[in-house]
C-alpha beads as a LAMMPS data file, in Angstrom:
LAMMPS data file: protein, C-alpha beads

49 atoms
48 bonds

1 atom types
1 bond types

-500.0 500.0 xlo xhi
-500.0 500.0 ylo yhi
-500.0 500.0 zlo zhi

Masses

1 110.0

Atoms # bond

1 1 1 -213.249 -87.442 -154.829
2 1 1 -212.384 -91.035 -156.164
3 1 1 -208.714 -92.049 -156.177
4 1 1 -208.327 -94.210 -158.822
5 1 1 -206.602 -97.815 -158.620
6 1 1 -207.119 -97.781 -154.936
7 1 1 -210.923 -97.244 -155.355
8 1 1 -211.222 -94.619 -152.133
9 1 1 -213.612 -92.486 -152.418
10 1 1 -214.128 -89.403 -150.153
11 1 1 -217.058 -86.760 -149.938
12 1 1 -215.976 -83.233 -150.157
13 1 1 -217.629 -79.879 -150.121
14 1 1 -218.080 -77.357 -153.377
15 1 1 -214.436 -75.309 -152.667
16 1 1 -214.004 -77.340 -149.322
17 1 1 -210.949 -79.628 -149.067
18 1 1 -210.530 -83.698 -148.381
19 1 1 -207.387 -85.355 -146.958
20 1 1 -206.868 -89.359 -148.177
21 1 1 -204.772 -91.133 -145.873
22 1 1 -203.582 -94.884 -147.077
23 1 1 -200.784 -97.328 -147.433
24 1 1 -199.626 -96.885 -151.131
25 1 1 -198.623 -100.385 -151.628
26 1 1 -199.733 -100.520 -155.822
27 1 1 -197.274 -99.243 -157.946
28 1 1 -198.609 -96.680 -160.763
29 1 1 -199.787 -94.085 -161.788
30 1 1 -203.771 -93.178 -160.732
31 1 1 -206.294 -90.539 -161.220
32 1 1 -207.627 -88.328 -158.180
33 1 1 -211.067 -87.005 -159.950
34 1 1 -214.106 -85.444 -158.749
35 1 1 -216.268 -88.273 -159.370
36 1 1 -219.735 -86.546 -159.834
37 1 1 -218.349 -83.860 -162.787
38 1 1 -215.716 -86.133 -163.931
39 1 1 -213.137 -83.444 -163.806
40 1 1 -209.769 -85.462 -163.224
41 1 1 -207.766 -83.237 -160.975
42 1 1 -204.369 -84.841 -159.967
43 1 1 -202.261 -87.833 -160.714
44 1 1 -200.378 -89.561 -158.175
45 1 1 -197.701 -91.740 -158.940
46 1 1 -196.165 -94.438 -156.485
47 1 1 -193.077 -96.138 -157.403
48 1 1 -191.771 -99.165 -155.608
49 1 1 -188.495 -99.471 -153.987

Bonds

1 1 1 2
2 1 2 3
3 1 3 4
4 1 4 5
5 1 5 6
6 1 6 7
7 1 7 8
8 1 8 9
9 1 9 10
10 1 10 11
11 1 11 12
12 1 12 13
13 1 13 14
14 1 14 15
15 1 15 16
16 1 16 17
17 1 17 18
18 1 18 19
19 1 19 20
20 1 20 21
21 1 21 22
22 1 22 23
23 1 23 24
24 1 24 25
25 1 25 26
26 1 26 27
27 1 27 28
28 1 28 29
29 1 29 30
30 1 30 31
31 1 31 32
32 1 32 33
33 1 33 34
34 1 34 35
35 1 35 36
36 1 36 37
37 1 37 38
38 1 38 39
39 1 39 40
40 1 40 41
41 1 41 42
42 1 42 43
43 1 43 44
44 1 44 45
45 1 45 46
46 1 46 47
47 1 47 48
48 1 48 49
């Protein structure tokens, strides 16, 4: 998985699951994808306060 805009990238197994932990201190919106297929597969937005 690559989290885009924060550039983390974690390994994951074929129908295993991954768990990103991190300070979201960029405001945005950014692209969780499976890097090797390029199959985008959630957005995550952070807003500031």
């Amino acid at each position: 998985m690559h989290l885009h805009g924060y550039d983390i990238m974690r390994d994951v197994a074929a129908g295993g699951t991954a768990r990103i932990r991190f300070r979201a201190t960029v405001p945005g919106r950014f692209e969780l994808e499976l890097e090797d297929r390029g199959a985008q597969i959630a957005d995550l937005t952070v807003q500031s306060s």
